[in-house]
N, C-alpha and C positions, 0 to 999 in steps of 0.2 A: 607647573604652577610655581610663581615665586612668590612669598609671603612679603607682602607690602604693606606700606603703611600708608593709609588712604584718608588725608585732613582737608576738611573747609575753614575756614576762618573768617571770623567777621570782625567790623568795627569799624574802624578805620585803618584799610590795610591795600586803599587803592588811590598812588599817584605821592607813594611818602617813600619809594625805593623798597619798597616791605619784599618785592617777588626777586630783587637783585642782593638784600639781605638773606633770604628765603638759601639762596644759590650759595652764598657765602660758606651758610653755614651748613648744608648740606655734606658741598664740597669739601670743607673742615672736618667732619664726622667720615667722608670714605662713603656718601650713599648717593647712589644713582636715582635718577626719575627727572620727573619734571614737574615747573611749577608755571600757572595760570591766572589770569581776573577773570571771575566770572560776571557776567549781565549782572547780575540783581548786589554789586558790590562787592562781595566773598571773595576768597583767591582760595584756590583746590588746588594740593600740594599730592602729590604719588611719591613716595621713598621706598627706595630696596637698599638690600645692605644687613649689616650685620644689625641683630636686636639691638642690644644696647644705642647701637647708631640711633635708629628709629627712635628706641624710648627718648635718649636724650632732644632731637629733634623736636619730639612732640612736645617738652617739656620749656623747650626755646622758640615753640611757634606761640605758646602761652604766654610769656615775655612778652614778645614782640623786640620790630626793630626800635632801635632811638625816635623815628619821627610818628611812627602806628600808636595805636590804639586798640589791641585786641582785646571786643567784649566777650569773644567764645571759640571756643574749638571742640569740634565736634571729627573726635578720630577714631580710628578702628584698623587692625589689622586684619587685611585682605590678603588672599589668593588671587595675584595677579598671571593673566596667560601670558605676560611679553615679560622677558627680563634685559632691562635698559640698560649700557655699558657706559651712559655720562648721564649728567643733571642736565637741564634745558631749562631755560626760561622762554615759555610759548607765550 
């Protein structure tokens, strides 16, 4: 099991570069996983990597990119069963 950092995100954060932002800054931090939009709007981010990575992430998905709107993030660190060796934008 690898301790991830498991975020949704809302607002405005589909069709403004938010998930190629997302990747930016992941890759910037040193943290693997992947990021997605989901159906009802949200984009759901998986990070692995060092803590600090992860905190600071979560701290920059709150932010947001220059063109988003993030009204929420709802994150948590999980025990994930796959441990991912780069970032993805799915």
């Amino acid at each position: 099991m690898t301790p991830s950092l498991h975020a949704t995100v809302s607002g405005k954060v589909q069709g403004v570069y938010f998930r190629a932002w997302v990747f930016d800054q992941a890759k910037s931090l040193g943290l693997n996983g992947w990021v997605r939009n989901l159906e009802d709007g949200k984009v759901e981010v998986l990070a692995q990597g060092d803590p600090r990575g992860l905190d600071a992430l979560k701290e920059r998905l709150a932010e947001g990119s220059p063109l988003s709107r993030v009204e929420r993030v709802e994150a948590k660190v999980i025990e994930y069963e796959k441990a991912f060796s780069s970032f993805d934008i799915r």
